[in-house]
C-alpha positions in Angstrom: 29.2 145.3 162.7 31.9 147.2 164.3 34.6 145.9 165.9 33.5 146.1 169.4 30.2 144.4 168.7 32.1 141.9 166.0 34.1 140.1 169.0 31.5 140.3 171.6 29.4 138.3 169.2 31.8 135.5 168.7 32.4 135.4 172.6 28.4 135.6 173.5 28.2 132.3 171.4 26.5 134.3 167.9 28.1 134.8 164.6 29.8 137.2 163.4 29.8 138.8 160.3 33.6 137.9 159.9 35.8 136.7 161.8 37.4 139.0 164.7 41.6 139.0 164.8 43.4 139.3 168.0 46.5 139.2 168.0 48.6 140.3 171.2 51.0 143.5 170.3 53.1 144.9 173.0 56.7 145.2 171.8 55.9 145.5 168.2 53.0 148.3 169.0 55.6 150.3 170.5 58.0 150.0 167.4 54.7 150.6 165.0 54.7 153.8 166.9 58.0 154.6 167.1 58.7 155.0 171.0 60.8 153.3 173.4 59.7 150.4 175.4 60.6 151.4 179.0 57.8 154.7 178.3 55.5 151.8 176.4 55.5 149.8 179.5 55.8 152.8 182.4 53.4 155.1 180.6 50.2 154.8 179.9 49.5 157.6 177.7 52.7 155.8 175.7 50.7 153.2 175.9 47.4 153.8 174.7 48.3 156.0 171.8 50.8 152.8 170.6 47.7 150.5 171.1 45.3 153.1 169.1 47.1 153.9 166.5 48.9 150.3 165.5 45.0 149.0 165.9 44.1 151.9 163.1 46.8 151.0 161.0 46.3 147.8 160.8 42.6 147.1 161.8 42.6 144.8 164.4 39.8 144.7 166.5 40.6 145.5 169.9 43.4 147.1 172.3 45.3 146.1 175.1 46.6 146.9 178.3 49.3 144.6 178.5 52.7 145.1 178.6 55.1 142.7 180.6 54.3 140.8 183.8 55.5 142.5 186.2 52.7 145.3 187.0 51.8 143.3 190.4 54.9 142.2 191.3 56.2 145.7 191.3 53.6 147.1 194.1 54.0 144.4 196.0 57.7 145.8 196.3 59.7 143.5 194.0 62.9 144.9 192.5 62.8 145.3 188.3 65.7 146.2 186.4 64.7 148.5 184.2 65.7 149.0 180.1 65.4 151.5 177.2 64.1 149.2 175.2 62.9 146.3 176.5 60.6 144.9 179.1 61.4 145.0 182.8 63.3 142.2 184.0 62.9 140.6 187.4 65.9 138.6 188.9 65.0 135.1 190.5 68.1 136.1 192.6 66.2 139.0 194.0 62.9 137.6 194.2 60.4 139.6 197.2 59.7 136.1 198.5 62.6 134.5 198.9 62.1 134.3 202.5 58.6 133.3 202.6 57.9 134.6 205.8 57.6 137.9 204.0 54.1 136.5 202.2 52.4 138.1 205.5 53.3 141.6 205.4 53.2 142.1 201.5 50.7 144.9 200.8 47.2 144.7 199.4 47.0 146.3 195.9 44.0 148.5 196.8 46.6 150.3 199.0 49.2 151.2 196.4 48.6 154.6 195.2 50.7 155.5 192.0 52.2 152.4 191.1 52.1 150.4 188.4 48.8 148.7 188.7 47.1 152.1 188.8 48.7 152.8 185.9 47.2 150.2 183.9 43.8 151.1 185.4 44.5 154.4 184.1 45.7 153.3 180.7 42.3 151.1 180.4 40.0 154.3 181.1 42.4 156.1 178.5 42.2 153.4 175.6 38.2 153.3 176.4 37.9 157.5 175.7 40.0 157.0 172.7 38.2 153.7 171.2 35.0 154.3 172.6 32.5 151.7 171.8 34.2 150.6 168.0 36.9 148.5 169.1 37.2 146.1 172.3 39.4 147.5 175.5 41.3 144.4 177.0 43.1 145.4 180.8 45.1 142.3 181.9 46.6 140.8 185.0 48.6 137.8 185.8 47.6 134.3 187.0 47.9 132.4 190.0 51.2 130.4 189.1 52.8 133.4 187.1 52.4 136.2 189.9 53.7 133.2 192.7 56.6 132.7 190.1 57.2 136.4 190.4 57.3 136.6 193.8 58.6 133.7 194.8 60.7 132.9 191.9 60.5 130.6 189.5 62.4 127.4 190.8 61.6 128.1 194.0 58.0 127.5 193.6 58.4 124.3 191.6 60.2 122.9 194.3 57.3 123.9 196.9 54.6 122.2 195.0 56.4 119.3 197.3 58.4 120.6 200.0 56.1 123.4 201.0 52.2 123.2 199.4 50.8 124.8 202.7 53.0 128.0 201.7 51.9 127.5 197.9 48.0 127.6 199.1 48.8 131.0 201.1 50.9 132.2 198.0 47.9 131.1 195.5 45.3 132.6 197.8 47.0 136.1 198.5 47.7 136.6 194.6 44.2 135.5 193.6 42.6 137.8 195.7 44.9 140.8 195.3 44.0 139.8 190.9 40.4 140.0 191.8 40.5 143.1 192.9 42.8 144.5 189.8 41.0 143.3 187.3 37.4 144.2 188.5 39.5 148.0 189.0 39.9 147.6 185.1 36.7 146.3 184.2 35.0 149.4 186.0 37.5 151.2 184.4 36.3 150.5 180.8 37.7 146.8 180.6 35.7 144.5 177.9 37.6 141.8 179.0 40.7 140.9 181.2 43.7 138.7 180.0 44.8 136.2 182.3 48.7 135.5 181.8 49.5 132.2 183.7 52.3 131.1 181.7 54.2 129.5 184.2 51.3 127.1 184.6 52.5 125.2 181.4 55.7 124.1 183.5 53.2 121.9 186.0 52.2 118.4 185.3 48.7 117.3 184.8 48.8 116.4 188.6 50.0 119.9 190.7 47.8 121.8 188.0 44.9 120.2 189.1 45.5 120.2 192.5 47.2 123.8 192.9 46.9 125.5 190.0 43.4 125.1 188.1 41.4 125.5 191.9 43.4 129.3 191.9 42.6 129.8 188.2 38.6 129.0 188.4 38.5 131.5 191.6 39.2 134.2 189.2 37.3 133.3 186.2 34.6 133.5 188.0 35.5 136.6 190.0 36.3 138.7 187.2 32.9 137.5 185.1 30.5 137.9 188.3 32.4 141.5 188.2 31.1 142.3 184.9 34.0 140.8 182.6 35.4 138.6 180.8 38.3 136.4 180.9 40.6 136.0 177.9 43.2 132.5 179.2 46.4 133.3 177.7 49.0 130.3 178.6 52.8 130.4 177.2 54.2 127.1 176.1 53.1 123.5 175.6 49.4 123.1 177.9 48.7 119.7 175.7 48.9 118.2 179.2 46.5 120.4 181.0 43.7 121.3 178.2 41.1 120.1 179.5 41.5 121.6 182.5 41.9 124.8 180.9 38.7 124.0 179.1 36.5 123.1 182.3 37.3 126.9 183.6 34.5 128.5 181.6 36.9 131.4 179.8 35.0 133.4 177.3 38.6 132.6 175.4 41.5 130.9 175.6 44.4 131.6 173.6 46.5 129.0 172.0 50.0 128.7 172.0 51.5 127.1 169.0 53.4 124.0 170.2 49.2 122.9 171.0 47.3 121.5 168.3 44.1 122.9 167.6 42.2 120.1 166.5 43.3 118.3 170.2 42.6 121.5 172.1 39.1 121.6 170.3 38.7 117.6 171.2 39.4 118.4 174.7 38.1 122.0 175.2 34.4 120.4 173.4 32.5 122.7 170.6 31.4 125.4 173.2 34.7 127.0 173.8 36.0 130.2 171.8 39.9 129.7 170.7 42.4 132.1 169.6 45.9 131.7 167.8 47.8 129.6 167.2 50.6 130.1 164.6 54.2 129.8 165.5 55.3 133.3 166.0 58.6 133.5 164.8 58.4 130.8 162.1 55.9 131.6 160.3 54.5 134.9 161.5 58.0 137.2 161.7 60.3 135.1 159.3 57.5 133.9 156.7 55.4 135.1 154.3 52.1 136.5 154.1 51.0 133.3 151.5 52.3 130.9 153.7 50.6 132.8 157.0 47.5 133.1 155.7 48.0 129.3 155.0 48.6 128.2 158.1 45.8 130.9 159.9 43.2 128.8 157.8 44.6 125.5 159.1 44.0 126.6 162.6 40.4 128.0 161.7 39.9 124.7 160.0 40.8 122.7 162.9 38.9 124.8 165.4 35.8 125.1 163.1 33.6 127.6 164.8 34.0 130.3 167.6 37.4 130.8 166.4 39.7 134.3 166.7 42.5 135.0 164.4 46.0 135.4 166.3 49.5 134.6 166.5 50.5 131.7 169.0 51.6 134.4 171.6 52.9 137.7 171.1 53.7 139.3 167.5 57.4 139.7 167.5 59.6 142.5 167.6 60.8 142.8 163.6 57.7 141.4 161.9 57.5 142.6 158.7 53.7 144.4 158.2 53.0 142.7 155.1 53.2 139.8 158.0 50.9 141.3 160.5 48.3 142.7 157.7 48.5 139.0 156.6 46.3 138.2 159.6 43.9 141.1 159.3 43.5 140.1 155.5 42.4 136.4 156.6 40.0 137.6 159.5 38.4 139.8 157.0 37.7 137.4 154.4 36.8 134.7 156.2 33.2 133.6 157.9 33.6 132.3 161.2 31.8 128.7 160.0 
């Protein structure tokens, strides 16, 4: 098996010969490369040759179109502060919807020509000629409660879940449907699967999640897969509250972050469900060692027993040594997936 056909096996419910490593690489695939993160995450020629040739090196399995979180938010006409060296920032205090009577005349994203979005759209067509079919191409777009975070900012929406959750509805509704439409662009566009970041959907209780949140998140699941793709859930933070809502989406994977156990996310998500992750990783992924990664990598896969990925709890840091990183490869490739 190649790569390609390796993780669409362990996602189309089969059995790999091995099992398939994931992990997420933005900051340290530009650093691998040796360029600076501002042309990483504005260029996607930056981009894709990063993506390529830290995959190569290393021998993950796929590449990625992500970057930072604020692709959307950016063509919708939100103010970033840009760095050298680092991700884009976007300041609560400037946040595009802090008078949400703006929500109305915000443009669609099939309108923006040239932004940022279709730069992603172009980086996934550019990763897909330079993989072709041997490794998976993942394009990426964010999630109901991240994208309203971005727009609306961050405290702002929290307090809207009860002061406003008419506006909240409208918010949820106008990003959903804007993400539909990005992340079918990417799946025609080459796009084995689409990464859903929602990470701001581990701040909500059990309670808004279910009511706001998880309604948003289940309208594009199933978008993207009746488009053709697939959905990889990636949540930052502690979801311990809200896993089995996450597992009641249908994702073809959800990612794990590491304050999660993954012998509870398996109880909840049920025997069906492909996880990724979940190693701490700065802990034990950047500031350990490759005997005590490759320990804690088989604790996850023993707690997840089958239709398991290898990856780090969230993104590979910045500074992790490659002994580190190969430490993960080495465990994917010697391990069966049951």
């Amino acid at each position: 098996m190649n790569s390609r056909e390796r993780v669409l096996t362990a996602l189309n419910g089969g059995v790999p010969d091995r099992l398939p490593c994931l992990p997420i690489t933005m900051m340290f695939a530009a650093d691998a490369a040796g360029v600076r993160y501002a042309g990483y995450a504005r260029d996607h020629r930056v981009l894709a040759e990063a993506q390529v040739r830290t995959a190569e090196q290393f021998g993950f399995d796929y590449v990625s179109a992500i970057s930072d979180p604020a692709r959307e938010a950016a063509d919708f006409g939100a103010k970033l502060t840009w760095f050298e060296d680092q991700p884009p920032d976007l300041s609560e205090a400037d946040s595009l919807l802090a008078d949400k009577a703006l929500l109305g005349r915000l443009p669609r994203l099939d309108d923006v020509r040239g932004g940022r979005t279709e730069d992603r759209i172009r980086g996934v067509e550019l990763l897909r000629r330079r993989v072709g079919e041997e490794k998976l191409v993942e394009g990426w777009v964010e999630g109901p409660c991240a994208e309203a975070a971005d727009l609306r900012g961050i405290n702002r929406l929290m307090l809207d879940f009860t002061d406003d959750p008419e506006f909240v509805r409208e918010l949820f509704e106008f990003v959903v449907e804007n993400g539909i439409s990005f992340a079918r662009a990417q799946t025609a566009a080459g796009a084995d699967i689409i990464g859903v970041g929602d990470a701001a959907a581990s701040l909500v209780g059990p309670r808004l999640y279910e009511e706001f949140v998880w309604p948003a998140e289940k309208r594009l699941v199933e978008a993207i897969q009746a488009g053709g793709g697939r959905v990889r859930l990636h949540i930052c933070g502690n979801t311990r509250r809200i896993l089995g809502g996450m597992g009641r989406l249908g994702c073809d994977l959800i990612d794990l972050d590491f304050p999660v156990p993954v012998r509870e996310a398996r109880e909840k998500m049920g025997p069906r469900q492909v996880l990724a992750g979940n190693i701490d990783p700065v802990r034990v992924l950047r500031d350990g060692t490759p005997e005590g990664i490759s320990e804690a990598i088989g604790a996850c896969h023993r707690e997840a027993g089958a239709r398991y990925i290898v990856a780090a709890g969230c993104e590979v840091p910045r500074g992790t040594p490659h002994a580190n990183v190969r430490a993960l490869v080495e465990y994917a490739r010697s391990h069966a997936p049951v």
